[in-house]
C-alpha beads as a LAMMPS data file, in Angstrom:
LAMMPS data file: protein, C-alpha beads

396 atoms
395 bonds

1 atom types
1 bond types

-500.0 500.0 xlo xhi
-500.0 500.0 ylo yhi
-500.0 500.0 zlo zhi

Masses

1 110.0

Atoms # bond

1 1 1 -81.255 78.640 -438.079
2 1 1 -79.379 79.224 -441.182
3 1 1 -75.334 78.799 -440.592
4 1 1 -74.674 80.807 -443.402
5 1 1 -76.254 83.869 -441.802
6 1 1 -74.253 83.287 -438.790
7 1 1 -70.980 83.236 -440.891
8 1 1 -72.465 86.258 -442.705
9 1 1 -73.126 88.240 -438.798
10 1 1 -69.717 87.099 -438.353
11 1 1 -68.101 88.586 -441.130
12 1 1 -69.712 92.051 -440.085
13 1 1 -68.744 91.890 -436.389
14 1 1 -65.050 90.570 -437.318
15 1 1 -64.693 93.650 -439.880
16 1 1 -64.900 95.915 -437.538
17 1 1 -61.709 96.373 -435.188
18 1 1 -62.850 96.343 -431.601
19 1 1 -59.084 95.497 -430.389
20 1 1 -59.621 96.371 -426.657
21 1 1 -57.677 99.995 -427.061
22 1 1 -60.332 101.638 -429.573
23 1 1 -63.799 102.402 -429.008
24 1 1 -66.682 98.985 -429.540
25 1 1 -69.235 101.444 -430.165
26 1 1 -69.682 101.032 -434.120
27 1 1 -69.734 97.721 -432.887
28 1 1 -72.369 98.145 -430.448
29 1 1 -74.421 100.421 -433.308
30 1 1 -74.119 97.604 -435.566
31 1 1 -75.839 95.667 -433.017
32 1 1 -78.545 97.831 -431.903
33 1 1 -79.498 98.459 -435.423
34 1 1 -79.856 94.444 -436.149
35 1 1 -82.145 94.456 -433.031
36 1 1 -84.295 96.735 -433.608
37 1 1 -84.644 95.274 -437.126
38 1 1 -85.942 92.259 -435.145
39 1 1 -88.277 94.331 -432.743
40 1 1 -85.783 94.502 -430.083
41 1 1 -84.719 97.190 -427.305
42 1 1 -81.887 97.548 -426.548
43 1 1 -80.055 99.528 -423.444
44 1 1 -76.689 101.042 -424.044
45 1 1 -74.192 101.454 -421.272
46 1 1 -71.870 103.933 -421.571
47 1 1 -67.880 104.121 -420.066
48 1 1 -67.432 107.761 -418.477
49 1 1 -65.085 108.511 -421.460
50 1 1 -68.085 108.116 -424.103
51 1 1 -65.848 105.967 -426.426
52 1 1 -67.447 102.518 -425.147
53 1 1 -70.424 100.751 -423.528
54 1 1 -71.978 97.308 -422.786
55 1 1 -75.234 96.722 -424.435
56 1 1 -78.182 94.727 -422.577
57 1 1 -81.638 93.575 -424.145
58 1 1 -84.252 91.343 -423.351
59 1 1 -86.377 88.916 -425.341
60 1 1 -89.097 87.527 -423.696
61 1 1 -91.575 88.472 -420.635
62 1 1 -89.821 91.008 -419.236
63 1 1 -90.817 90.848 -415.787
64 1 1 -89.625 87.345 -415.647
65 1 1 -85.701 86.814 -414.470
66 1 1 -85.006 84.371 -417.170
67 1 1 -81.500 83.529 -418.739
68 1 1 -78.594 85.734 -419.833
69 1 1 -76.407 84.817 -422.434
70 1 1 -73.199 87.253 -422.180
71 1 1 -69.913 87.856 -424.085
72 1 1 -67.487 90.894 -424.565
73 1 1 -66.942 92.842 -428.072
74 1 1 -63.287 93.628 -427.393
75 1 1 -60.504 91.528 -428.705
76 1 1 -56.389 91.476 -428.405
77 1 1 -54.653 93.372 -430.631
78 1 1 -52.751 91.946 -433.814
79 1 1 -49.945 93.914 -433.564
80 1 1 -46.285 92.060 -433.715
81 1 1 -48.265 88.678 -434.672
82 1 1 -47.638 87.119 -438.002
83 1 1 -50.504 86.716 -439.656
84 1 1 -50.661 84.875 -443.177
85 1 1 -54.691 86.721 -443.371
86 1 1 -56.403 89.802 -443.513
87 1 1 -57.140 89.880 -439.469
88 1 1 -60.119 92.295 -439.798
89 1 1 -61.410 90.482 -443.197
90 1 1 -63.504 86.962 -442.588
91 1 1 -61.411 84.700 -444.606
92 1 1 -62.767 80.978 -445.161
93 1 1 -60.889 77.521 -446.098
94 1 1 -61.158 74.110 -445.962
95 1 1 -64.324 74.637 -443.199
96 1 1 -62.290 77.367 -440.914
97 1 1 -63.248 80.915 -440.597
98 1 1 -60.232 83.181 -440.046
99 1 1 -60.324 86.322 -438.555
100 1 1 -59.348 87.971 -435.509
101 1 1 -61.974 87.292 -432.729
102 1 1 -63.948 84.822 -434.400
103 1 1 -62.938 82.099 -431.668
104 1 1 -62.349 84.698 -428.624
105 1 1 -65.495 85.605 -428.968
106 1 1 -67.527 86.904 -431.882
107 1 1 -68.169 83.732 -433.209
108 1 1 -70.797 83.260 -430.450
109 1 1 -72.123 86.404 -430.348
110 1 1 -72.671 85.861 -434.303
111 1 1 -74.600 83.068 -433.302
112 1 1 -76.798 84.318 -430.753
113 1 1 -77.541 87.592 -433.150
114 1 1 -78.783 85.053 -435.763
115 1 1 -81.052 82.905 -433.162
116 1 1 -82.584 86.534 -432.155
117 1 1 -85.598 86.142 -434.981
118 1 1 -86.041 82.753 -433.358
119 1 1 -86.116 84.131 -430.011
120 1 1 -88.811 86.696 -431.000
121 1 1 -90.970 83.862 -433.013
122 1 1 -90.756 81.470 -429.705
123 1 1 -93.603 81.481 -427.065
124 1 1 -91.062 81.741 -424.165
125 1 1 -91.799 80.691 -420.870
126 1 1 -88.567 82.889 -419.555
127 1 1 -86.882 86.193 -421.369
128 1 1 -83.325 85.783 -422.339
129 1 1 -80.981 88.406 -421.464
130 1 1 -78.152 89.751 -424.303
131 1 1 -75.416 91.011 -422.275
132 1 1 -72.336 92.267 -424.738
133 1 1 -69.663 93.971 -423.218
134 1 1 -66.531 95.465 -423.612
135 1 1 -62.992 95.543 -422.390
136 1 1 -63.168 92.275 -420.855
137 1 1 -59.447 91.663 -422.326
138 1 1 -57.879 94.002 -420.278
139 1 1 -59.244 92.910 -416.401
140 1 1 -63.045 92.162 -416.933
141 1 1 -63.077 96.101 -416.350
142 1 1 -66.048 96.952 -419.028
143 1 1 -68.856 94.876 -417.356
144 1 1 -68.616 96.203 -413.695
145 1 1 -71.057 99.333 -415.183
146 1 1 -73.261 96.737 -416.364
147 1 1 -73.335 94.820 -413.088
148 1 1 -73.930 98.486 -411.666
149 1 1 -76.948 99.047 -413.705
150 1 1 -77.680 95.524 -412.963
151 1 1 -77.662 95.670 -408.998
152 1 1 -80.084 98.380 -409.555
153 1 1 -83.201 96.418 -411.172
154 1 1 -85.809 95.188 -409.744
155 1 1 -85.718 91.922 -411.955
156 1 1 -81.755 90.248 -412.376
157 1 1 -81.440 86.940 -414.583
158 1 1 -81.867 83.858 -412.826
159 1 1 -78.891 82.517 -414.266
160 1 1 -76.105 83.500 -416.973
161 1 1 -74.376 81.413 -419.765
162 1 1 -70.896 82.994 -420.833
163 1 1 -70.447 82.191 -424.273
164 1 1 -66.590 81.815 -423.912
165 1 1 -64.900 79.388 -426.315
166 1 1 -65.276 75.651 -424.657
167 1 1 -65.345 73.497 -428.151
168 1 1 -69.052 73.613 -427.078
169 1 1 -68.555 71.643 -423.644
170 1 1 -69.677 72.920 -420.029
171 1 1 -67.191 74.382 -418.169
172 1 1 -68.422 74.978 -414.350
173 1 1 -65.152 76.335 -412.848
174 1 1 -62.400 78.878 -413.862
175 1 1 -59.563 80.622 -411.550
176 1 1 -59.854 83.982 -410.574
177 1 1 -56.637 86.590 -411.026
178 1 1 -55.106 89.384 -409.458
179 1 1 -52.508 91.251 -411.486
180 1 1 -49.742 94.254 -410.175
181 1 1 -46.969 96.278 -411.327
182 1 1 -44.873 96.666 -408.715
183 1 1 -42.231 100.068 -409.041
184 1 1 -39.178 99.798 -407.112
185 1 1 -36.963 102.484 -407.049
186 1 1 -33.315 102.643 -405.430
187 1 1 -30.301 104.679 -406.011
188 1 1 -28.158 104.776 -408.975
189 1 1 -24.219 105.541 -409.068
190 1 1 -21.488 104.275 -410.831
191 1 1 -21.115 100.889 -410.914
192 1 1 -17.504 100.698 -410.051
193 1 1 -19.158 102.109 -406.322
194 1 1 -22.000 99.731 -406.429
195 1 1 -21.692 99.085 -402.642
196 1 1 -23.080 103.044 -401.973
197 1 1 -25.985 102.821 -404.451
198 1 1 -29.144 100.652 -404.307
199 1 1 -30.044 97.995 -407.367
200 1 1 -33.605 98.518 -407.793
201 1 1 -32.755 95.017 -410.483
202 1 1 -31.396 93.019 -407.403
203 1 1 -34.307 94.106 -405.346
204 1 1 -36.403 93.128 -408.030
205 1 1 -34.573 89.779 -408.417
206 1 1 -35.517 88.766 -404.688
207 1 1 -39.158 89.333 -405.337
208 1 1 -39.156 87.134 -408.198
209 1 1 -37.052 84.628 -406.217
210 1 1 -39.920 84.646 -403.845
211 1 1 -42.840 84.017 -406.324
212 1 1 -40.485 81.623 -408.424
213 1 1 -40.670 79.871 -404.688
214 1 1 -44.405 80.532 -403.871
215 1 1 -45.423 79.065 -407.040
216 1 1 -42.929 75.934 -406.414
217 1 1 -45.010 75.123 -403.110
218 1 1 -48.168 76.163 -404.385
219 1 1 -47.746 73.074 -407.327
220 1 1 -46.732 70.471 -404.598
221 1 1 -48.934 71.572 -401.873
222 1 1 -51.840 72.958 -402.898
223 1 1 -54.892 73.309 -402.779
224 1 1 -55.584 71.079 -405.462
225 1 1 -58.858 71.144 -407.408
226 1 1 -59.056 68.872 -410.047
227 1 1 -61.569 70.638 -412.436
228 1 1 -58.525 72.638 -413.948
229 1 1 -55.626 71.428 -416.109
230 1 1 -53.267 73.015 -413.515
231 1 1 -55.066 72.167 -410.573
232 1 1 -53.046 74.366 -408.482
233 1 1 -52.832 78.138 -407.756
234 1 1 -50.029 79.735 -410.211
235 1 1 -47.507 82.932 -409.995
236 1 1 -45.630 84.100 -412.346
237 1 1 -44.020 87.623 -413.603
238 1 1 -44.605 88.426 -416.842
239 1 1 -42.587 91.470 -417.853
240 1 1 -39.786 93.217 -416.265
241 1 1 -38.223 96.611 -417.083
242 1 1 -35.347 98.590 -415.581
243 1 1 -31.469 99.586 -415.566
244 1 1 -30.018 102.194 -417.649
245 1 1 -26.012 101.202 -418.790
246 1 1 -24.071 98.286 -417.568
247 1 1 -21.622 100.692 -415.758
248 1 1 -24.501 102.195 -413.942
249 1 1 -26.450 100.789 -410.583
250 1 1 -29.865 101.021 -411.817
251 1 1 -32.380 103.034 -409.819
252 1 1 -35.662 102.171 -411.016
253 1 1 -37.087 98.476 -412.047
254 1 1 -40.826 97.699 -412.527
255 1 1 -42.057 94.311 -413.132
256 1 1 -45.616 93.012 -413.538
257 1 1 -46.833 89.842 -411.698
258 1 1 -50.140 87.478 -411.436
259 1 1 -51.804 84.946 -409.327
260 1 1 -54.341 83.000 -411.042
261 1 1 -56.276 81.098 -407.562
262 1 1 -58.281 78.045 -407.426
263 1 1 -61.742 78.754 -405.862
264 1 1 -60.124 77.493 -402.778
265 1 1 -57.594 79.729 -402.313
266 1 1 -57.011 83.549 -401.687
267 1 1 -55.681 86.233 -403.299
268 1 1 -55.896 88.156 -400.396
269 1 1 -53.903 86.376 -398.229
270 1 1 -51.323 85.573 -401.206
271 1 1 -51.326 89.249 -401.704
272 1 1 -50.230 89.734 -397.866
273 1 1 -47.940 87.274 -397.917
274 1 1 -46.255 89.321 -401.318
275 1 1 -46.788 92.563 -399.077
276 1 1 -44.796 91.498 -396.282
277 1 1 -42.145 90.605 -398.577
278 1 1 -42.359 93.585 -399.952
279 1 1 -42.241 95.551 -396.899
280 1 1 -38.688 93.276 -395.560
281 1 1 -37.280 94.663 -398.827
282 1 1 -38.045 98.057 -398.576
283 1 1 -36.718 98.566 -395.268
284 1 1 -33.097 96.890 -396.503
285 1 1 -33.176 99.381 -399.470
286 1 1 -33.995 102.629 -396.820
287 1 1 -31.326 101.573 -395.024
288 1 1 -28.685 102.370 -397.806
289 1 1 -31.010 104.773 -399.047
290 1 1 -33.883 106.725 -397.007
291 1 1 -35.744 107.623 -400.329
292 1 1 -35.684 104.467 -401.629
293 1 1 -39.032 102.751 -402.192
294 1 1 -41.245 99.802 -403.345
295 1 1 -44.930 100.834 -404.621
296 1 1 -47.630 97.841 -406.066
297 1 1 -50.118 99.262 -408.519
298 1 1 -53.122 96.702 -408.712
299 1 1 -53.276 96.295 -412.728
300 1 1 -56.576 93.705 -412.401
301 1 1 -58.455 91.402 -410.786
302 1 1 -61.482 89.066 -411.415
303 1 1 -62.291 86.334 -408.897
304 1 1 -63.007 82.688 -410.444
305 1 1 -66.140 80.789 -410.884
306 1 1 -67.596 77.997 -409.176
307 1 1 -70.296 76.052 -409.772
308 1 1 -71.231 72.818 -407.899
309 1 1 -72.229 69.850 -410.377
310 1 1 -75.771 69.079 -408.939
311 1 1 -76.654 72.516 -409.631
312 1 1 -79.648 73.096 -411.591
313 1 1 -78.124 75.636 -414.307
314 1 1 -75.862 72.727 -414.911
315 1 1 -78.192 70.182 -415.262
316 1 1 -80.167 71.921 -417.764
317 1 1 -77.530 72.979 -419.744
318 1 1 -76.867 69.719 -420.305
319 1 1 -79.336 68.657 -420.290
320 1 1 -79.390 70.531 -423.848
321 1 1 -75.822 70.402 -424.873
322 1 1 -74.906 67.743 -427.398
323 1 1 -71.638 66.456 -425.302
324 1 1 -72.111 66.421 -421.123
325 1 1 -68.264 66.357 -420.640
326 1 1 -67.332 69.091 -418.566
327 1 1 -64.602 71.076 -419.943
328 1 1 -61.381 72.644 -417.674
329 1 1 -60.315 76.056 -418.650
330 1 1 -57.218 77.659 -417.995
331 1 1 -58.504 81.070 -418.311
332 1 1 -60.672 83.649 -416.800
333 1 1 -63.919 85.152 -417.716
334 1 1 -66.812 87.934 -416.325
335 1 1 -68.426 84.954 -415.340
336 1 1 -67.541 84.924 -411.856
337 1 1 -68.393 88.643 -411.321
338 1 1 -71.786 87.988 -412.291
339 1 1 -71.737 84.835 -409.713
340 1 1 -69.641 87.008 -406.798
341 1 1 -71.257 90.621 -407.749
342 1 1 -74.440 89.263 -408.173
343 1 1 -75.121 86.482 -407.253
344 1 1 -76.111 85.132 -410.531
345 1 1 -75.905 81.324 -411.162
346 1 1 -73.165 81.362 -414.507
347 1 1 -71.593 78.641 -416.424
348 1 1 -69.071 79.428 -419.465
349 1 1 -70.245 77.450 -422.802
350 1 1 -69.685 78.670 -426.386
351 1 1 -67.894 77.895 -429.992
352 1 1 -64.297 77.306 -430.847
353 1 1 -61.093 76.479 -428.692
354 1 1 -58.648 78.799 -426.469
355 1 1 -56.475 76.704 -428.087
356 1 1 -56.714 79.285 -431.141
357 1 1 -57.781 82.308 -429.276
358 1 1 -55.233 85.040 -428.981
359 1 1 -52.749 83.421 -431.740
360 1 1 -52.097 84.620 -435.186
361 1 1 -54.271 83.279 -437.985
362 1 1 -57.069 82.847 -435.475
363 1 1 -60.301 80.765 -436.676
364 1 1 -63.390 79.070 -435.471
365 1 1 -64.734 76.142 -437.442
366 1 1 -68.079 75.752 -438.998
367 1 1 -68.828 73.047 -437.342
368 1 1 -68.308 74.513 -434.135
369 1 1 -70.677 76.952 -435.387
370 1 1 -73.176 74.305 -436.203
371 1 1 -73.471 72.910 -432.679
372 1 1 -73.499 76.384 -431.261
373 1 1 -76.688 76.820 -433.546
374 1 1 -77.973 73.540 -432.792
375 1 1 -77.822 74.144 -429.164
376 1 1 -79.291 77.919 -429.231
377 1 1 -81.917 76.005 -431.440
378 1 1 -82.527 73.580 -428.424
379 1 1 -82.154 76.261 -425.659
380 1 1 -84.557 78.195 -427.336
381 1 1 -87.349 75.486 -426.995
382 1 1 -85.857 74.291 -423.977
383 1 1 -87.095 78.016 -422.823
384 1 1 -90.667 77.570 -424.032
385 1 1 -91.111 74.768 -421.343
386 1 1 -93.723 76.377 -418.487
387 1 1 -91.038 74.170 -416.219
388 1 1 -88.013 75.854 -417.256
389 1 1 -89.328 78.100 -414.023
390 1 1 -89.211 75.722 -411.642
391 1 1 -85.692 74.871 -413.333
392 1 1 -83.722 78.110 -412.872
393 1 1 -85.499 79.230 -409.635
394 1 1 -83.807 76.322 -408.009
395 1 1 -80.183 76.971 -409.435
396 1 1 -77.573 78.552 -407.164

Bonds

1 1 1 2
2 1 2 3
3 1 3 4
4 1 4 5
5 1 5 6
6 1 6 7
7 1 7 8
8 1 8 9
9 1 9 10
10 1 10 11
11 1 11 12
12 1 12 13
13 1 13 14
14 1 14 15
15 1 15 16
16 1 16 17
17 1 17 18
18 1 18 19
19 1 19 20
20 1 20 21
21 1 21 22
22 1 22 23
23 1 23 24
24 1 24 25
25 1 25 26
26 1 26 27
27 1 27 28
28 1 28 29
29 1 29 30
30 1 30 31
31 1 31 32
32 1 32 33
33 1 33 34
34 1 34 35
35 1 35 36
36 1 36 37
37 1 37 38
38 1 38 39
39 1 39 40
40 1 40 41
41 1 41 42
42 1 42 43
43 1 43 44
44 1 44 45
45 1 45 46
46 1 46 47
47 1 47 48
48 1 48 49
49 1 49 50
50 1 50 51
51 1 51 52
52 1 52 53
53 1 53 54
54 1 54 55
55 1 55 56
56 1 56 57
57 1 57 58
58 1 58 59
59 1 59 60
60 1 60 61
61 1 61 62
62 1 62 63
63 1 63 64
64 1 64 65
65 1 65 66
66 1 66 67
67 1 67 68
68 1 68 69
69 1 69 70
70 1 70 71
71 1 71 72
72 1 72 73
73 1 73 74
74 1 74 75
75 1 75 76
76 1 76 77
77 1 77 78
78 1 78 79
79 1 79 80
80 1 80 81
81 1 81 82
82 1 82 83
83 1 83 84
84 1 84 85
85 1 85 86
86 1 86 87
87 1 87 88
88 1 88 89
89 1 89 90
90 1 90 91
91 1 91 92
92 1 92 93
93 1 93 94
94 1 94 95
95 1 95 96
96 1 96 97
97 1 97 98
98 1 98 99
99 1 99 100
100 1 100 101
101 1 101 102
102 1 102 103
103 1 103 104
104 1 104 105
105 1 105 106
106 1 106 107
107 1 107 108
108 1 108 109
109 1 109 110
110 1 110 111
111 1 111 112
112 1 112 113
113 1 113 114
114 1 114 115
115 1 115 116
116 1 116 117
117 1 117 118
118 1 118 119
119 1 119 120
120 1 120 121
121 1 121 122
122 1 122 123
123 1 123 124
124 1 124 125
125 1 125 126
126 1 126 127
127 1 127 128
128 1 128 129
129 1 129 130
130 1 130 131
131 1 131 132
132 1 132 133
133 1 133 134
134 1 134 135
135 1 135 136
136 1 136 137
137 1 137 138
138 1 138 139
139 1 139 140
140 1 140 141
141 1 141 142
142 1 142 143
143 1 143 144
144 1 144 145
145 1 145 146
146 1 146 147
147 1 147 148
148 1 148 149
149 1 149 150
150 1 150 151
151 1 151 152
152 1 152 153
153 1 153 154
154 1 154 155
155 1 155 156
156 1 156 157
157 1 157 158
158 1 158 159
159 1 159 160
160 1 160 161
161 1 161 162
162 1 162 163
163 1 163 164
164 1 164 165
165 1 165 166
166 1 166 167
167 1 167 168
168 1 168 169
169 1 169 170
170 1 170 171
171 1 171 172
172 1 172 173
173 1 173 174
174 1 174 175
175 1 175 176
176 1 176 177
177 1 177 178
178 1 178 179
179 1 179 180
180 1 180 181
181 1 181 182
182 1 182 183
183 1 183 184
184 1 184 185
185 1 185 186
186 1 186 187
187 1 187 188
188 1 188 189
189 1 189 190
190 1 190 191
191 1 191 192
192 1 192 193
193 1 193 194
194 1 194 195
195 1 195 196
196 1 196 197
197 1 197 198
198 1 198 199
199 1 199 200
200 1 200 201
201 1 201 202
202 1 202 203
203 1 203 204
204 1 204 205
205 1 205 206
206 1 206 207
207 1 207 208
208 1 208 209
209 1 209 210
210 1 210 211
211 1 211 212
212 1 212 213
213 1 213 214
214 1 214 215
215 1 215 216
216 1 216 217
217 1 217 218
218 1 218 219
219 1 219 220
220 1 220 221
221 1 221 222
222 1 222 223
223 1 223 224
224 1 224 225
225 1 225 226
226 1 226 227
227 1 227 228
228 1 228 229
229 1 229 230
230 1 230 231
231 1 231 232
232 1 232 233
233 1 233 234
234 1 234 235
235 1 235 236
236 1 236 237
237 1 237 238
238 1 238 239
239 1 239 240
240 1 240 241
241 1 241 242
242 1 242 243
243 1 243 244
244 1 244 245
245 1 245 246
246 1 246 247
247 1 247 248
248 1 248 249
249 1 249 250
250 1 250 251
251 1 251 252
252 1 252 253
253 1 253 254
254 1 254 255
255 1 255 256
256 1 256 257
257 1 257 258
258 1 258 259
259 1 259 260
260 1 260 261
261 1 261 262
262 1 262 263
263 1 263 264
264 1 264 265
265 1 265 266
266 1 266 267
267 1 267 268
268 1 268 269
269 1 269 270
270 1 270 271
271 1 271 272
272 1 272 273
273 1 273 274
274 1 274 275
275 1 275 276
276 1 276 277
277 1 277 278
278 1 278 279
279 1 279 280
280 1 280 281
281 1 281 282
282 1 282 283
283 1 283 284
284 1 284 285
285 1 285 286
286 1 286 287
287 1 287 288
288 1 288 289
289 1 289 290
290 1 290 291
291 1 291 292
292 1 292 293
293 1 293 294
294 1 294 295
295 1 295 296
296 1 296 297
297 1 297 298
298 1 298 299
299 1 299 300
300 1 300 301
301 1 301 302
302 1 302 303
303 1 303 304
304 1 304 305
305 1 305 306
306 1 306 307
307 1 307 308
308 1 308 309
309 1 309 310
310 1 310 311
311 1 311 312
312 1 312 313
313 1 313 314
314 1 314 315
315 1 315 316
316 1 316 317
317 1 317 318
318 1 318 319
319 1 319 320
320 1 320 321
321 1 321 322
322 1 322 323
323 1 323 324
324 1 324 325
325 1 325 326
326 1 326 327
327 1 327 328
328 1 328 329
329 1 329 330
330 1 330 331
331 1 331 332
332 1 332 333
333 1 333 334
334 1 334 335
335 1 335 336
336 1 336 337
337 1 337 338
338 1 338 339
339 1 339 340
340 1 340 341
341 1 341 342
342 1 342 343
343 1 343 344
344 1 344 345
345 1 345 346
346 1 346 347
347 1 347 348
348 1 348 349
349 1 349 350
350 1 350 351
351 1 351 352
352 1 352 353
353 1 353 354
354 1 354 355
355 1 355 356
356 1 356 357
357 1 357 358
358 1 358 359
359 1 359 360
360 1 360 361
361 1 361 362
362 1 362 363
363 1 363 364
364 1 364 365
365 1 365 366
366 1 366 367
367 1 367 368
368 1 368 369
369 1 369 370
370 1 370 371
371 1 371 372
372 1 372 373
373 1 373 374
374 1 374 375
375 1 375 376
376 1 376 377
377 1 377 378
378 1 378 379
379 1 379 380
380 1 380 381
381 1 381 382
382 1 382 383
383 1 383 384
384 1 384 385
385 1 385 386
386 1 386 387
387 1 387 388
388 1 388 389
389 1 389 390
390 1 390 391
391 1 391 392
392 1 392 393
393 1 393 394
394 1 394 395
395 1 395 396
């Protein structure tokens, strides 16, 4: 493959602004139209507002399973960031590639568009899947219609790489999440009679005294699982809002909250645990004040990935990779939907480093782009193998 027709796809995917609050569809145009150049169908999925969809196409036998590689389209906006570039503009020095998304993730899906004429040459013994979605940034919510449309075919992938940025190392395991707002609303009055009103703030204070707490036990007690950085299940609250004037109780506070889980652990039961709290609380406010009240809004949730070493989708992937270090990653990815919803086999693998992902002045080397190629280059013949059946039938 020629890199500079990845950095060239790149450049048209990063110019246009798919932060997760517009529409990805003159994304997902651009993308269809480059297929079809190529000979390839694509399916669009469309959101029930019209303004978005996931796009899915196969290359290869179709009525063979074969594998998917998937990313989203969507990035995080720019907005209050300082950025030194042009964030919509690919700008190049000294061997990085600037732009926003070009780690997190369009610098894979550059890649894979430019291995597509490859794909099409190859004899392969197995299709591979394109799975692009959107509004993965905000919950992993834009790929439950493709899993949908998915769950309705009567051939799924075998198995699923998620092209997620892992400096080009196999990552087997990621924590799920579960996000809420909680609303809690007491009764305001002057402050100089705070004794007769209810302080939505203090009520708001003991929650986060109990996560703060949670969290605390949850670091020194586990469960542990040593394929993450933090090998422990983490809460935290990540904004808080309320409270009027200084001289007046406040009546209404709302503060968001997450638990990111090891496989091992549940967000169910952490989320009873939080609604028994919760419920305590409420009925100390009521008793100063009938109509006061404590509502959690579910914001998110995605549950983690786990794969088991000996499994066969690992083995062949590294079987191709370049470096067989697994890599941990602190963050989440569709990747265990497709595993839980589907029961797809899925590994994350792609170009470029969290590390720059979400930040101002974000870039993706060249040369990360070089082993992507080289190892779409590999998968591709890898593919062509009549025993890359036996292979994937066995994984999961």
């Amino acid at each position: 493959m020629d890199q500079d027709a990845v950095v060239e796809l790149l450049a048209e995917l990063v110019a246009i602004d798919t932060t997760s609050h517009r529409s990805n569809l003159p994304l997902i145009t651009f993308v269809e139209d480059y297929l079809s150049r190529h000979g390839v169908d694509a399916k669009r999925i469309t959101d029930h507002s019209g303004h978005k969809a996931n796009l899915y196409a196969t290359i290869g036998p179709p009525d063979l399973p074969g594998l998917m590689l998937s990313g989203h389209t969507d990035t995080v906006p720019v907005t209050g960031q300082a950025w030194t570039l042009a964030p919509f503009a690919l700008t190049e020095q000294d061997g990085r590639l600037y732009g926003r998304g070009t780690t997190d993730m369009k610098g894979f899906l550059a890649a894979v568009l430019a291995a597509v004429p490859a794909m099409v040459k190859a004899d392969l013994a197995m299709p591979f899947h394109l799975a692009f979605s959107h509004d993965e940034e905000v919950g992993c919510l834009g790929v439950r219609t493709l899993l949908a449309d998915l769950a309705q075919q009567p051939m799924r992938p075998a198995a699923c790489l998620v092209g997620e940025p892992t400096s080009m190392r196999l990552a087997t395991a990621h924590k799920g999440k579960l996000a809420l707002r909680v609303h809690l609303h007491g009764k305001a009055c002057h402050s100089g009679l705070a004794p007769q009103g209810v302080n939505a703030i203090h009520a708001a204070a003991h929650l986060v005294t109990w996560l703060e707490a949670k969290a605390a036990t949850k670091a020194s007690e586990g469960p542990f699982d040593t394929r993450f950085a933090i090998p422990y299940t983490t809460l935290q609250v990540g904004t808080i809002q309320g409270g009027t004037a200084l001289n007046i109780v406040p009546q209404d506070c709302q503060l968001d909250l997450e638990f990111r889980n090891v496989p091992a652990d549940s967000t169910e039961t952490l989320l009873g645990e939080l609604m028994e709290v919760v419920s305590s609380l409420e009925a100390r406010m009521q008793s100063v004040h009938p109509q006061a009240s404590i509502r959690v809004e579910p914001l998110s949730d995605y549950p983690g990935l786990s794969m088991t070493d000996d499994d066969a989708l690992v083995g062949f992937i590294l079987d191709v990779l370049e470096d067989r270090r697994l890599e941990p990653i602190g963050y989440g990815t569709e990747g265990g939907l497709f595993q839980q919803e589907l029961g797809i086999p899925t590994i994350v693998c792609g170009p470029g480093s969290m590390a720059q992902g979400h930040q101002p002045d974000e870039f993706v080397t060249r040369e990360q782009l070089a082993h992507c190629e080289a190892f779409l280059a590999r998968l591709i013949r890898a593919m062509q193998d009549p025993q890359v059946h036996a292979r994937l039938a066995t994984s999961g």
